[in-house]
C-alpha positions in Angstrom: 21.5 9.8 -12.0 17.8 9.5 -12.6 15.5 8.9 -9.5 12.3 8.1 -11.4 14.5 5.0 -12.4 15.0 4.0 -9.0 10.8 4.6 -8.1 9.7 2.7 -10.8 12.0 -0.2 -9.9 11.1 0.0 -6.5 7.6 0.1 -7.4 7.9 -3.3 -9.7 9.8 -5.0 -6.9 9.4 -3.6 -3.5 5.3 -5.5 -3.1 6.9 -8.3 -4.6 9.6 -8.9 -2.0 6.9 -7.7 0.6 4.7 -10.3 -0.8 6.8 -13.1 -1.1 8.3 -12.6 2.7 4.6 -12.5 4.0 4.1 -15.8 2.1 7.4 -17.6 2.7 7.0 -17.0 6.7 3.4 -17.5 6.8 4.5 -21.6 8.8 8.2 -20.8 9.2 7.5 -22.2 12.6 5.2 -24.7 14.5 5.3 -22.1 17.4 2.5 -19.6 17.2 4.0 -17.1 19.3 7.4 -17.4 17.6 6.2 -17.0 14.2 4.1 -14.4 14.8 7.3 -12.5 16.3 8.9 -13.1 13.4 6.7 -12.1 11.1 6.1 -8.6 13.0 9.0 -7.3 12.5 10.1 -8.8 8.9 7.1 -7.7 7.4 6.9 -4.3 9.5 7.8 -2.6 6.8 11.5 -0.8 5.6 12.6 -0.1 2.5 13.9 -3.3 1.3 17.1 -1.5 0.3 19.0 -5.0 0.4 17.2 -7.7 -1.6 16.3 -4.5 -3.9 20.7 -3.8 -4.7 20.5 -7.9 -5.2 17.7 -7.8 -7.9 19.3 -5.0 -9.4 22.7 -6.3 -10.1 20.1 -9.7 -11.3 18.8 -7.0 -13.7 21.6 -5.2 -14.8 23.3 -8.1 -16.1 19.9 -9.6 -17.7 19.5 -12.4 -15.3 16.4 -13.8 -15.3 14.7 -13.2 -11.5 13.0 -17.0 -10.8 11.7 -17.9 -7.9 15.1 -19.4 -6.7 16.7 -15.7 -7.2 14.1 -14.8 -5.5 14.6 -17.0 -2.6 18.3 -16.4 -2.5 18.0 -13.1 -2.8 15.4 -12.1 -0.1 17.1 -14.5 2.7 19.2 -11.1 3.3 16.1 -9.5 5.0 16.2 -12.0 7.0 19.3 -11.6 8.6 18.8 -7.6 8.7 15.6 -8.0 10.7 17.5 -10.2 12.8 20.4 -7.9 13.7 17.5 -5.0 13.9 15.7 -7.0 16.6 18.7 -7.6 18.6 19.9 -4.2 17.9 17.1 -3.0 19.6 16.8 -5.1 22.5 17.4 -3.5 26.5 20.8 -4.6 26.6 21.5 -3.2 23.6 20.2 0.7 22.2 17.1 0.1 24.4 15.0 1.1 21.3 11.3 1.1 22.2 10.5 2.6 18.3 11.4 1.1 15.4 9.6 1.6 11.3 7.1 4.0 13.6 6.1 0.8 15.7 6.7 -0.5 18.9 10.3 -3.1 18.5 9.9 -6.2 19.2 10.8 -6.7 22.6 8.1 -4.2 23.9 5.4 -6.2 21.7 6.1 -9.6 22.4 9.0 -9.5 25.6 12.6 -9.3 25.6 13.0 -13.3 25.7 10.5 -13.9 22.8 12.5 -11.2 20.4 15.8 -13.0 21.7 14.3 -16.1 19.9 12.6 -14.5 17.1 15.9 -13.2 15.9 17.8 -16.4 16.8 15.1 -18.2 14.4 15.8 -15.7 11.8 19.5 -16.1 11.4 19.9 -19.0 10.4 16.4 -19.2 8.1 18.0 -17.0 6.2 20.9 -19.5 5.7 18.0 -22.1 5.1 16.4 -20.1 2.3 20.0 -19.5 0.5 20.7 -23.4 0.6 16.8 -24.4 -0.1 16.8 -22.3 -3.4 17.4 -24.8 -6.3 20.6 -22.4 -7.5 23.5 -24.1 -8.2 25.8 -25.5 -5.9 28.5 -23.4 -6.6 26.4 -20.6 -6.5 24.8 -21.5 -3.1 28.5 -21.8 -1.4 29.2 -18.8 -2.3 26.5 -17.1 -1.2 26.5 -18.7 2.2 30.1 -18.0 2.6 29.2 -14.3 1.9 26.9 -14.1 4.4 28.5 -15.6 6.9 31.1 -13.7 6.7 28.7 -10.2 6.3 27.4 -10.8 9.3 29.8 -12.8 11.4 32.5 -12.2 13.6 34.3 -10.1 11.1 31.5 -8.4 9.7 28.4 -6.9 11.1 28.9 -8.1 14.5 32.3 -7.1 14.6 31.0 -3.9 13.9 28.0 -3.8 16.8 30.8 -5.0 19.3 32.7 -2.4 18.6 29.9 0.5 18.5 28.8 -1.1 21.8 32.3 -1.0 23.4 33.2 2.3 21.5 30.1 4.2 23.2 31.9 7.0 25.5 35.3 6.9 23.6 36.3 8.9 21.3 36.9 6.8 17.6 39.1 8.9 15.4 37.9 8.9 11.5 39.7 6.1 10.3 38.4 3.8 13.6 34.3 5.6 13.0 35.2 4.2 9.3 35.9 0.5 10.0 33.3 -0.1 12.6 30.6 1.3 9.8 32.1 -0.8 7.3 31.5 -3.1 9.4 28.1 -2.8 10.9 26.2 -1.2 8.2 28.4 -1.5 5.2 29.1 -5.6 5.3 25.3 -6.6 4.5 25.6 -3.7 2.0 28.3 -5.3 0.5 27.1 -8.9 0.8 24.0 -7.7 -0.8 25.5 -6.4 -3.9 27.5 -9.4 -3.9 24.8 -11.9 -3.4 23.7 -10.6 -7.1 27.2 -10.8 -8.2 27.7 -14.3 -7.7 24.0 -15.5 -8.5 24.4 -14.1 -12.2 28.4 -15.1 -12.3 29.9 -11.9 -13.2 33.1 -11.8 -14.3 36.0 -10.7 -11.5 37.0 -7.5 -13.2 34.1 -6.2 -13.2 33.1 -7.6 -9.7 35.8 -5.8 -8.3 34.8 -2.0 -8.8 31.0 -3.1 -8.1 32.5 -4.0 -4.5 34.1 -0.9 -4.6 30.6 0.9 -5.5 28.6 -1.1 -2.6 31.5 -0.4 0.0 30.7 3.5 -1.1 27.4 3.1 -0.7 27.1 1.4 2.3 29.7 4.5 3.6 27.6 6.7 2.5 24.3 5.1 3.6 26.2 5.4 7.1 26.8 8.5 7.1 23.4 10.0 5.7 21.8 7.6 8.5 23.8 10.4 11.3 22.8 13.2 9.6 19.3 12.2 9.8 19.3 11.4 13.3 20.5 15.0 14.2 18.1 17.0 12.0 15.0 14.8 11.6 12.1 13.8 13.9 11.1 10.9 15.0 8.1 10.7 13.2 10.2 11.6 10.1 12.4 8.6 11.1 10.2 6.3 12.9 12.3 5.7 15.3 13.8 7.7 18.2 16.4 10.6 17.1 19.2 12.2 18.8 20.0 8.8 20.7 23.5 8.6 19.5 24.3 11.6 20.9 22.3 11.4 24.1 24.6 7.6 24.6 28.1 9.8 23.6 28.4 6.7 20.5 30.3 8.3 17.8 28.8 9.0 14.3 29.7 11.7 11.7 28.6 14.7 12.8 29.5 14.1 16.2 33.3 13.7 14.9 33.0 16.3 11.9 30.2 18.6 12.6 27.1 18.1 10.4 29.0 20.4 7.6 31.8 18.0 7.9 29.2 15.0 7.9 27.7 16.4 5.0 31.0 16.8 2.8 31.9 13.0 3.9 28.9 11.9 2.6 29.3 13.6 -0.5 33.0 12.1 -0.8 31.7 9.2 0.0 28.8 9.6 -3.1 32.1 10.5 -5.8 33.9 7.7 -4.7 30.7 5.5 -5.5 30.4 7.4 -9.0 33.5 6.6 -9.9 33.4 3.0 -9.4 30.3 2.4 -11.2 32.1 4.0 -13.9 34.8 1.9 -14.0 32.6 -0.9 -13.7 30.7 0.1 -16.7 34.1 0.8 -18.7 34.7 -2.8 -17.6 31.2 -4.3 -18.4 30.2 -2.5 -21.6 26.7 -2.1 -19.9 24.6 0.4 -18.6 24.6 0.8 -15.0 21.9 3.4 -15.0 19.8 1.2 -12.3 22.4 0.9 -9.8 23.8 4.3 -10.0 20.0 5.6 -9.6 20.3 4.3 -6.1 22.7 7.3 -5.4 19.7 9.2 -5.4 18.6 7.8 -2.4 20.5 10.4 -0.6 18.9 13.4 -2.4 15.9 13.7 -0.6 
């Protein structure tokens, strides 16, 4: 795995997705107030880990990113901004910190950020079906993310973190509601470039397997960071999760235990990028450089 792979591609496409988000929302509404709480929080910064997997698989398999990919492929922000603001919301994690700003209900007001993320929903159905791809390729991709982040996908999984705060999850129960809540988009998001540069099912299949492994794993380093990092490392409160009694890794394992899960959870990725490149006859150097996102 080579990191300086991963920085340079993040440094060709990370202002480009910034870019094109600040310019695609610039009238996403004819409410003032509305768009400017959308655009706070989209364009508030983040790594941009999402439509980034997206344009890599688009690499990796020598599509050609156009502005449609580009449209398609970005609309998954969207809906991650969305589930962030509501994530964040009183009723919810009460988060008052989020990317080292204030969220968005203590900027604008806890009814403004309830609509702000209802707008952003279904926009980002908007820009997969507004993108001049393909029909096939466009049902596909809305039926992905619909069911990412749906009632069997990452809402599933913030239902069950909400009602699972104070119980105790065993592993397999902690697994299912991350694979849920983090993993699904994760999934979606390798998937979205799957199905926008039709890739054969055989070699879909263990690229799933990879993203599943890498959302786990995503997961897991996510706990690990919120027990022995600062907020200002972070940018957003620490030590939450175990102040609320929700149940992450090292709360279940012990941050030794967290820390061999994760790297379980890194092999298991590994291997299925192998098999995928067995399958492929390409090089997968790109995507398996973003397993070196968890070596800092």
């Amino acid at each position: 795995m080579n990191k300086q792979v991963l920085t340079d591609f993040e440094a060709k496409w990370r202002p480009r997705i910034n870019a094109y988000l600040d310019e695609q929302l610039l009238d996403c509404s004819n409410q003032p107030t509305l768009t400017a709480a959308m655009r706070y929080s989209v364009l508030a910064g983040g790594k941009r880990l999402r439509p980034l997997l997206t344009l890599a698989v688009l690499t990796t398999f020598d599509q050609p990113i156009t502005p449609a990919n580009m449209q398609a492929s970005t609309a998954v922000e969207l809906m991650h901004t969305y589930s962030l603001i509501h994530d964040d919301l009183p009723a919810m994690d009460n988060d008052r910190l989020r990317r080292g700003e204030p969220t968005n209900h203590v900027k604008f007001g806890e009814d403004v950020a309830i609509l702000a993320g209802d707008a952003l929903q279904p926009l980002s159905f908007e820009w997969i079906a507004a993108s001049a791809l393909s029909a096939d390729v466009i049902s596909q991709q809305t039926l992905a993310l619909a069911q990412a982040s749906g009632p069997q996908g990452m809402v599933a999984g913030q239902i069950a973190d909400v009602l699972g705060a104070g119980k105790h999850l065993e592993l397999p129960e902690l697994k299912q509601l991350h694979r849920e809540k983090t993993g699904a988009l994760i999934h979606y998001a390798v998937q979205a470039g799957l199905i926008q540069a039709q890739v054969e099912p055989t070699v879909q299949e263990p690229l799933l397997q990879f993203a599943d492994a890498f959302g786990l794993a995503f997961q897991i380093y996510d706990d690990i960071l919120d027990v022995t990092s600062t907020a200002a490392e972070m940018g957003k409160a620490t030590h939450k999760d175990a102040d609320e009694h929700k149940n992450t890794y090292p709360g279940l394992l012990g941050l030794a235990g967290a820390q061999s899960a994760l790297k379980a959870a890194l092999e298991t990725a590994q291997t299925a990028l192998q098999q995928a490149a067995n399958a492929s006859g390409r090089d997968l150097e790109l995507l398996a450089a973003f397993l070196t996102y968890f070596t800092d």
